[in-house]
C-alpha positions as CSV (number, residue, x, y, z in Angstrom):
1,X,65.7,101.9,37.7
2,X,64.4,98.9,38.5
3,X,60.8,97.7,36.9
4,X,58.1,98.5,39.0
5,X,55.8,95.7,39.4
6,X,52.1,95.6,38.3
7,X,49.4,93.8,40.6
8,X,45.6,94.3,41.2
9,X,44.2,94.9,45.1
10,X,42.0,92.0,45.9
11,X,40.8,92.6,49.0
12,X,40.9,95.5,51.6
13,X,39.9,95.2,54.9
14,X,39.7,97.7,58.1
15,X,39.7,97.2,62.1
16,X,39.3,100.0,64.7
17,X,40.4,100.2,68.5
18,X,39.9,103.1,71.0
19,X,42.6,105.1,72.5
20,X,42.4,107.1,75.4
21,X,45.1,109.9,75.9
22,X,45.8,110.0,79.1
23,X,46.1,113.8,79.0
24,X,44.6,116.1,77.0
25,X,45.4,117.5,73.6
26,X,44.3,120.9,72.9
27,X,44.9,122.5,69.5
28,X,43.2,125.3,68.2
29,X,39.6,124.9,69.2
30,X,39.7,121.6,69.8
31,X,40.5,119.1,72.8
32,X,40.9,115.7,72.2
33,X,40.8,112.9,75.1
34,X,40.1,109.9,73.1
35,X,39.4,108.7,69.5
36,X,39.5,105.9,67.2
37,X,42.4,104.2,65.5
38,X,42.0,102.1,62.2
39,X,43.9,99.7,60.8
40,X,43.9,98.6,57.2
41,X,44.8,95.6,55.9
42,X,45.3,94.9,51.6
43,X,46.0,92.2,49.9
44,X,47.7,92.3,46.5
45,X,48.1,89.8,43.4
46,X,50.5,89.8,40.6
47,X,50.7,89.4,37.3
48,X,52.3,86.0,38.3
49,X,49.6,85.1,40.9
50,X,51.5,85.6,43.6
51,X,49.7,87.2,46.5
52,X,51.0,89.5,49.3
53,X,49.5,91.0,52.6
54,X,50.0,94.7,54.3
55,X,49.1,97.3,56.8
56,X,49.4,100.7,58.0
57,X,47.1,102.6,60.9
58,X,46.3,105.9,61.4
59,X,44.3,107.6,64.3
60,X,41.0,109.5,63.5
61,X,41.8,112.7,65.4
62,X,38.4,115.0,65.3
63,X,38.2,118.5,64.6
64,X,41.4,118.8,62.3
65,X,40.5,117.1,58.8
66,X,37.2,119.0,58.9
67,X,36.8,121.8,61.8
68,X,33.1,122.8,61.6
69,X,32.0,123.2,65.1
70,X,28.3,121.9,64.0
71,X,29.8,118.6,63.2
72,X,29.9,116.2,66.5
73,X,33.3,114.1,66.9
74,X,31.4,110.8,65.8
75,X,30.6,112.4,62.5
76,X,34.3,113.6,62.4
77,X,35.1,109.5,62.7
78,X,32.0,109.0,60.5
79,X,33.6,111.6,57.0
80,X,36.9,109.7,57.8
81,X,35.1,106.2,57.5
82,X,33.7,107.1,54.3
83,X,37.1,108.3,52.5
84,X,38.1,104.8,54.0
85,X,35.4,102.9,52.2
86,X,35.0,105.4,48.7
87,X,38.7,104.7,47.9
88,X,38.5,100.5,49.0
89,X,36.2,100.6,46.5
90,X,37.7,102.7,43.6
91,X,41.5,100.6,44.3
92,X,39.6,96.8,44.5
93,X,37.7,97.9,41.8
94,X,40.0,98.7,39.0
95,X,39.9,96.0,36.1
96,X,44.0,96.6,35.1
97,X,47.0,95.6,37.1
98,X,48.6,98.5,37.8
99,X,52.1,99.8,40.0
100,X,51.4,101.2,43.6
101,X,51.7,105.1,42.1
102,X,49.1,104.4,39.2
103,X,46.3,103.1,41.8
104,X,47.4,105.7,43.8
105,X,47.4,108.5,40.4
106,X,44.4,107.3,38.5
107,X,41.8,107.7,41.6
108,X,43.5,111.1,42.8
109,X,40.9,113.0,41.1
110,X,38.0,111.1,40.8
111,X,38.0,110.2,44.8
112,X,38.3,113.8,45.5
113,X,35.6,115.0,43.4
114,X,33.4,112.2,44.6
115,X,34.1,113.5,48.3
116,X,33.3,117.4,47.5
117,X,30.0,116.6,46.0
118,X,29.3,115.3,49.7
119,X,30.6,118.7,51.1
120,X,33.4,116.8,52.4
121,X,36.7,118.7,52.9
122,X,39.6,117.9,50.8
123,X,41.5,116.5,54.0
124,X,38.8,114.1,54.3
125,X,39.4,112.5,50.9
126,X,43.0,112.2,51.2
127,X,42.7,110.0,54.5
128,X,41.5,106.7,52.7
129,X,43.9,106.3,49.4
130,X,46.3,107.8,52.4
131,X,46.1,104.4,54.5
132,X,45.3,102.7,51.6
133,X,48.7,103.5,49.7
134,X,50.7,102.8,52.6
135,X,48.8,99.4,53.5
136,X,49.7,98.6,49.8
137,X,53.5,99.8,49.5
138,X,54.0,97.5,52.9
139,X,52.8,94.5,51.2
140,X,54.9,95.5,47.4
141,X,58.0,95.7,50.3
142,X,57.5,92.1,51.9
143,X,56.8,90.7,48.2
144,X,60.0,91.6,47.2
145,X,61.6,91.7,50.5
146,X,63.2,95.0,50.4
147,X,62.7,97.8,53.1
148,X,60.7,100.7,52.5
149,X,64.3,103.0,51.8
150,X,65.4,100.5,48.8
151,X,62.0,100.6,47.4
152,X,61.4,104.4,47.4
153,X,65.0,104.9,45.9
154,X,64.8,102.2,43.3
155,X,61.2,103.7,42.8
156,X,59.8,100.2,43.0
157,X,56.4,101.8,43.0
158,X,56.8,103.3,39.7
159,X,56.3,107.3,40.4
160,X,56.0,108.6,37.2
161,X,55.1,112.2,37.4
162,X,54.9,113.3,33.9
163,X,52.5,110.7,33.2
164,X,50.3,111.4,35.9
165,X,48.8,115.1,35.1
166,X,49.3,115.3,39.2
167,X,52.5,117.5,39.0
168,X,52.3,119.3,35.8
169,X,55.0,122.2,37.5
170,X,57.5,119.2,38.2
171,X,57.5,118.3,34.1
172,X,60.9,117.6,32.9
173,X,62.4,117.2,36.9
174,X,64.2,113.6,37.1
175,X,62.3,111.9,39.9
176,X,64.1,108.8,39.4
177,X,67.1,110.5,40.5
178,X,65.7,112.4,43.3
179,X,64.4,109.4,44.5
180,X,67.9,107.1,44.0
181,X,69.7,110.4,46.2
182,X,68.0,109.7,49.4
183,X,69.3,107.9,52.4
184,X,67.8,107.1,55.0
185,X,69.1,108.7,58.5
186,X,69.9,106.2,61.6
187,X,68.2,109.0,64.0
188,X,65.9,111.8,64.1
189,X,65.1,114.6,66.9
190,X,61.8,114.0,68.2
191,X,59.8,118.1,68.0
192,X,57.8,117.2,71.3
193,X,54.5,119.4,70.9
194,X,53.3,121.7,73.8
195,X,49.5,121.6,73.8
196,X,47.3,124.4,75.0
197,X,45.7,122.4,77.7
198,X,49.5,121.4,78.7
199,X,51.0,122.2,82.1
200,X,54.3,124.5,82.0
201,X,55.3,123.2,85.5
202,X,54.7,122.2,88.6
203,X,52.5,125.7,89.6
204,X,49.8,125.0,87.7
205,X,50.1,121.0,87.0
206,X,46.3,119.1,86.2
207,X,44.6,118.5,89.5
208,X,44.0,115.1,88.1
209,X,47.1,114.1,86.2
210,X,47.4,110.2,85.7
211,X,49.8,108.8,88.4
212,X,51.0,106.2,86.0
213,X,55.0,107.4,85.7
214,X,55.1,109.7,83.2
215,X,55.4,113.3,82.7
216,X,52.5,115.3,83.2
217,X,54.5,119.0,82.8
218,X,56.6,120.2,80.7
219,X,59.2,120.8,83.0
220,X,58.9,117.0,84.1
221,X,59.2,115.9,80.0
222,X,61.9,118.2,79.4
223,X,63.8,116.2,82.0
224,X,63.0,112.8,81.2
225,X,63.3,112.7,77.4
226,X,66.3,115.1,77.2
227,X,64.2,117.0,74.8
228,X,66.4,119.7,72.3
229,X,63.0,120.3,70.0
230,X,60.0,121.8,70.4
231,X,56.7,122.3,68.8
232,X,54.3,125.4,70.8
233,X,51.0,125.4,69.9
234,X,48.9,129.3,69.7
235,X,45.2,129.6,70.4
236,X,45.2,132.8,68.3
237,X,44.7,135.5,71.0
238,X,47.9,137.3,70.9
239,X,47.5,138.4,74.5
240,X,47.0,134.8,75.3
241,X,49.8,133.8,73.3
242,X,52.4,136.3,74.6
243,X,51.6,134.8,78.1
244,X,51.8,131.7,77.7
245,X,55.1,131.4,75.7
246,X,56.8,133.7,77.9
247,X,55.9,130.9,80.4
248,X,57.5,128.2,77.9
249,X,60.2,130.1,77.6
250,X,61.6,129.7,81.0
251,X,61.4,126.2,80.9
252,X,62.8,125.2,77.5
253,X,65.6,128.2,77.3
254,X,68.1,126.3,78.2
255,X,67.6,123.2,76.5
256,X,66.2,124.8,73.4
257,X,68.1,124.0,70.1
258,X,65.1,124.7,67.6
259,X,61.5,125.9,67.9
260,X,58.4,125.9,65.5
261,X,54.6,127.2,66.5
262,X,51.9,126.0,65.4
263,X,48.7,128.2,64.7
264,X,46.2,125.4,64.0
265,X,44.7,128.2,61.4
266,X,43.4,130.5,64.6
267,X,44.4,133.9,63.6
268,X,41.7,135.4,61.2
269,X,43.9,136.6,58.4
270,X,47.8,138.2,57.5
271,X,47.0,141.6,59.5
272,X,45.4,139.5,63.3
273,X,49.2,137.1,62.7
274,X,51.2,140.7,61.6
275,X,49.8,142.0,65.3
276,X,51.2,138.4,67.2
277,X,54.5,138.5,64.8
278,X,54.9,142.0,66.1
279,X,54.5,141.8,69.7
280,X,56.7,138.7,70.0
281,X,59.4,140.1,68.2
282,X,59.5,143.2,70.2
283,X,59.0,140.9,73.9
284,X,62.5,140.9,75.3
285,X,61.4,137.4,77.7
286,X,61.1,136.1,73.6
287,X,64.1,137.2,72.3
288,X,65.8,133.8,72.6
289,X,63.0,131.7,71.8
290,X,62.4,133.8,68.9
291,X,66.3,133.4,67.5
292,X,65.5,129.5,67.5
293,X,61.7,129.6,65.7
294,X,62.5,128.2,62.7
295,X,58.8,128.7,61.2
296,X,55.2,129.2,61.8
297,X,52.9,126.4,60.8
298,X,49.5,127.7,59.2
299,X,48.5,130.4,61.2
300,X,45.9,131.6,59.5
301,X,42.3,130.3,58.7
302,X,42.4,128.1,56.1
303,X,39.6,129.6,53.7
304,X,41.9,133.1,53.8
305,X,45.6,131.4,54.3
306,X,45.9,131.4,50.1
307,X,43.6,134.1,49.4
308,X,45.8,136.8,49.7
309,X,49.9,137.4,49.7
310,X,51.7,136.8,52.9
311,X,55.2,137.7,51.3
312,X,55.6,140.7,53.7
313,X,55.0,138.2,56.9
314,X,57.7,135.4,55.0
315,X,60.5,138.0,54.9
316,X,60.6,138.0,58.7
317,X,60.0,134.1,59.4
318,X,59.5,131.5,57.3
319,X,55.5,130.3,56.7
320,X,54.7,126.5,56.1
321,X,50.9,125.5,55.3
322,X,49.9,122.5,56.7
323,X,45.5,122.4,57.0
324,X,45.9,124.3,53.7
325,X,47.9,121.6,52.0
326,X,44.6,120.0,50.8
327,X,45.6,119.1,47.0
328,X,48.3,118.2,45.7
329,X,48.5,121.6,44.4
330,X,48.4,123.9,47.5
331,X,52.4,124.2,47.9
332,X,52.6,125.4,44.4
333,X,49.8,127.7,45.1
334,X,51.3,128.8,48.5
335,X,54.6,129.2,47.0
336,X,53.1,132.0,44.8
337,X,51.8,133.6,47.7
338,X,55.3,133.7,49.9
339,X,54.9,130.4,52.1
340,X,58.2,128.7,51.8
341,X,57.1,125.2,53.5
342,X,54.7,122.9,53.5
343,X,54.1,119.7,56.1
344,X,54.3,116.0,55.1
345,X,52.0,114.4,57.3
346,X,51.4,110.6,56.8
347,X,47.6,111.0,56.9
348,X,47.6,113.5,53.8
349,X,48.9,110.5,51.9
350,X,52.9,109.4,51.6
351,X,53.2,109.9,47.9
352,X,52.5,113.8,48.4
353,X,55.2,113.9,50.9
354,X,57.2,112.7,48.2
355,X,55.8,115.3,45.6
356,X,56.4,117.8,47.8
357,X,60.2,116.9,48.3
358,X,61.0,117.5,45.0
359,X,59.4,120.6,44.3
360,X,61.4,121.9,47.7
361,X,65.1,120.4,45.6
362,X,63.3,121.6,42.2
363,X,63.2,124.8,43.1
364,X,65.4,125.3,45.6
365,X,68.7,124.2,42.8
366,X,67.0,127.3,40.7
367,X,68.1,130.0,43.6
368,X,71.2,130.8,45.2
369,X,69.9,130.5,48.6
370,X,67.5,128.3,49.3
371,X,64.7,128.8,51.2
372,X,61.9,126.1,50.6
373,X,61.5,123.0,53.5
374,X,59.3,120.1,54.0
375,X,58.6,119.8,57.7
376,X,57.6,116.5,59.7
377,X,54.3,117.1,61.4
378,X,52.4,114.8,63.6
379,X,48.7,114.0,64.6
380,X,48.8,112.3,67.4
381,X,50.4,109.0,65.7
382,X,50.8,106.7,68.4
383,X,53.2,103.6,69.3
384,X,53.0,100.7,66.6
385,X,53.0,100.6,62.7
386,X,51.7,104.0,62.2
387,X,54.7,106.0,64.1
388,X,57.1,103.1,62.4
389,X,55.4,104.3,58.9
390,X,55.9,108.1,59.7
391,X,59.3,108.0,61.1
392,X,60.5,105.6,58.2
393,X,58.9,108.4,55.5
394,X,60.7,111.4,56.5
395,X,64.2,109.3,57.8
396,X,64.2,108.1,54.4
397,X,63.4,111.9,53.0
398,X,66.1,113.3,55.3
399,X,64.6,115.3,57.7
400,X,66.8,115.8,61.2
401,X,63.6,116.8,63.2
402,X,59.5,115.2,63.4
403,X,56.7,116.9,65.6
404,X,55.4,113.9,67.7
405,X,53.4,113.9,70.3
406,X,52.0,110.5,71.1
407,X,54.7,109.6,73.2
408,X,53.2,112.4,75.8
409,X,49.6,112.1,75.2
410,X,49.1,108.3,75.2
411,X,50.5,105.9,77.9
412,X,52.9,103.8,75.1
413,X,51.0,100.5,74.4
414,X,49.9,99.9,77.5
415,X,46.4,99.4,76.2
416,X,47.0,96.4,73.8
417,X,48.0,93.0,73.9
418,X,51.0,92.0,75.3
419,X,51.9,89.8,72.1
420,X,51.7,92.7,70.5
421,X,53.6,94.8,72.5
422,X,56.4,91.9,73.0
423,X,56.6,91.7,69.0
424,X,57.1,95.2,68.3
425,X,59.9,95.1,70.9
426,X,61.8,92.6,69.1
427,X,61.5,93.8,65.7
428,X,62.2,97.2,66.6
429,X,64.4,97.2,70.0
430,X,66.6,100.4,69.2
431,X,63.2,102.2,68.7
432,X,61.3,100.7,71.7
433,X,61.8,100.4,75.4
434,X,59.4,99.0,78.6
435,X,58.9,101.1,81.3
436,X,56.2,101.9,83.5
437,X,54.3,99.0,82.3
438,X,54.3,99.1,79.4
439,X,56.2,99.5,75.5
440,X,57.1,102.6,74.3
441,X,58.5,105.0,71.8
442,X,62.3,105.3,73.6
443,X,63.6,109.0,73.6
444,X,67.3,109.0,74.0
445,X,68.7,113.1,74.6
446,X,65.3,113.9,72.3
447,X,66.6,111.4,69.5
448,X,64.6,108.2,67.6
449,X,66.3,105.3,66.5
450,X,65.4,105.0,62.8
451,X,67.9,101.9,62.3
452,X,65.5,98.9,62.2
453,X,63.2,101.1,60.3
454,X,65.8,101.6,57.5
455,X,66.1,98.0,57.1
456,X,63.8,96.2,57.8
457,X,61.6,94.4,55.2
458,X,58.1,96.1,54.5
459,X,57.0,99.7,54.8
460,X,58.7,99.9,58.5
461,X,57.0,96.8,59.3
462,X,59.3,94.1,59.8
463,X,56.9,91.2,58.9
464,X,53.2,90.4,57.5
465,X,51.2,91.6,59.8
466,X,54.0,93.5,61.7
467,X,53.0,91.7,64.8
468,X,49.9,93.3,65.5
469,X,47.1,91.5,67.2
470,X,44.1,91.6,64.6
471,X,42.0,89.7,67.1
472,X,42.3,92.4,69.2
473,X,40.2,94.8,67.6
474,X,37.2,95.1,65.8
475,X,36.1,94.5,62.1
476,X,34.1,97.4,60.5
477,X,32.7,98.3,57.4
């Protein structure tokens, strides 16, 4: 294993632009048509005195970290901003060098109890050292010139799990040879996510859909990005629910090679999901659909998803928690209860993805048949460093399908520089294309092009400061 290096964080800085989705996003209770995105920026210094520069960016998507109806969306942005600042201050202000996964370990706790006494959700807390960590593994990876997949499988950031007291279950697992056994994939299916606010097809497309190209139906997305995955969001009214996949289901039937749903925690408890479970399961219009639903994503509330057993509900399709997996806990927790998978999602922090990876092989090589899965899950990541960030994470973990959305939702890059969009081209052309005016993700037959990602220098990067234009946005706190 090679030595993982010690440095302290000097500086950490964070920008903001708007994004406008030029549709909107409806999950659960909530409908997004624009929000912020930040960008962080850290700079590292070594033992040596050598210094090193990285980023990462994350959008600020309200009414999913914290889903209070009281709150406004600006006070949404405004809990986010504060997990941004509380752990700047905890990782600049630590008086030891230290590797990536001990600033990272030793302000787990402390950052989250600081954030509960503020009646802050555990979400919340885990968006700052989130952005934070992956800011500071980009800038370890252009140091040393390695991409992120060498890093993470020489465990160049020193995750040490016995020393932590993060993972006490994981005691005695070899994580530097889980870690060494990944390779990174050259392409991953892209789970395109059917909103609630989304047209099916033409008979009941927006009255004011943008005119700018892209698809504004399902139908019309199905067609253009060859689309083999698919992500269907439930409001939680079974009714409701039954109707509108049924719908779905005459679009994607024949394309269809796997299907998840997605409750966004809107069915009250086990017994209101038992009542959906049952009706599609017994819908002959769902019988297809149903063969090729792989698993339900947190369905239920998440103050009663892991208050009661939900074994009953895993026997018939698998459960994965996603708003419940608040600590770095919750799988184990959920595991006891009969979920079988949890999430990774970038901004519930990368190292947790990782965590979470190897309790799925941990426990999964102590039963015949295995039945534990991390899943790729999305919040509306857009174009740029923090889709390169994502896709490079779970390529690197192995996973053959990712829920993203922002492809759909936003209009590529059109919104930013041209520099920028010019210099993301070139130093990831497999995974880009221009069209319509503008750079964006490229879906080939519903695939991603991980293949720059897997090798180029940084965390998915490419260079210092991964082209972005920095002039472009605003400075904040």
């Amino acid at each position: 294993m090679t030595d993982a290096p010690r440095f302290h964080i000097e500086e950490i800085r964070f920008s903001e632009r708007d994004v406008a989705l030029r549709l909107p996003f409806r999950f659960g209770a909530a409908t997004v048509t624009a929000c912020p995105q930040v960008y962080v920026r850290a700079r590292i210094r070594f033992e040596n005195g050598g210094t090193a520069e990285g980023c990462a960016a994350e959008m600020m998507v309200p009414k999913w970290f914290d889903k209070n109806p009281a709150l406004t969306n600006e006070q949404n942005f405004e809990q986010l901003r504060f997990a941004l600042r509380d752990a700047r201050d905890a990782y600049v202000g630590e008086d030891d060098a230290q590797t990536a996964w001990t600033h990272f370990a030793s302000n787990y706790a402390a950052l989250q109890t600081r954030a509960k006494a503020k009646g802050l959700q555990a979400l919340v807390a885990s968006y700052g050292p989130a952005l934070i960590d992956r800011a500071v593994m980009d800038a370890l990876c252009l140091h040393t010139g390695t991409s992120f997949a060498t890093a993470m499988s020489a465990n160049l950031c020193g995750i040490d799990i016995a020393g932590s007291g993060l993972a006490d279950d994981l005691a005695g697992f070899d994580m530097p040879a889980f870690l060494a056994r990944q390779s990174p994939r050259n392409s991953i299916a892209a789970r395109h996510t059917i909103g609630l606010a989304d047209a099916i097809d033409d008979g009941d497309a927006l009255p004011d859909a943008p005119t700018d190209g892209l698809p504004t139906t399902l139908a019309a997305a199905v067609k253009r990005y060859g689309l083999t995955h698919f992500k269907l969001k439930l409001c939680g009214n079974t009714a409701q629910d039954i109707d509108r996949l049924q719908r779905i289901a005459r679009v994607i039937d024949g394309h269809a090679q796997l299907v998840t749903l997605d409750g966004n925690e809107q069915y009250a408890d086990a017994d209101d999901f038992a009542v959906f479970l049952d009706r599609m399961l017994s819908t002959p219009v769902l019988w297809k659909l149903a063969q090729k639903t792989v698993f339900v994503e947190q369905p239920i509330r998440r103050d009663a998803a892991l208050e009661r057993s939900v074994s009953a509900l895993g026997k018939r399709i698998p459960l994965l928690i996603d708003e419940s997996d608040a600590a770095l806990d919750a799988f184990v927790q959920a595991r006891a209860l009969g979920y079988t998978g949890v999430s990774s999602k970038s901004c519930k922090g990368f190292y947790k993805s990782v965590v979470n990876a190897a309790r799925c092989a941990h426990w999964n090589a102590a039963e015949d048949k295995p039945r534990y899965f991390l899943s790729g899950e999305d919040l509306t990541m857009q174009a740029g460093i923090g889709v390169q960030q994502d896709l490079a994470l779970v390529g690197w973990l192995g996973l053959s399908h990712v829920e993203r959305n922002g492809h759909h939702y936003v209009n590529g890059l059109a919104a930013v520089p041209e520099a920028e969009q010019q210099a993301l081209s070139q130093l990831h052309p497999g995974l880009y294309k221009t069209s319509d005016g503008a750079t964006r993700l490229a879906l080939r037959d519903g695939q991603l092009s991980l293949s720059s990602l897997a090798t180029a220098p940084g965390f998915a990067t490419g260079k210092p400061g991964a082209g972005i234009s920095w002039d472009a946005m605003r400075s904040v706190y």
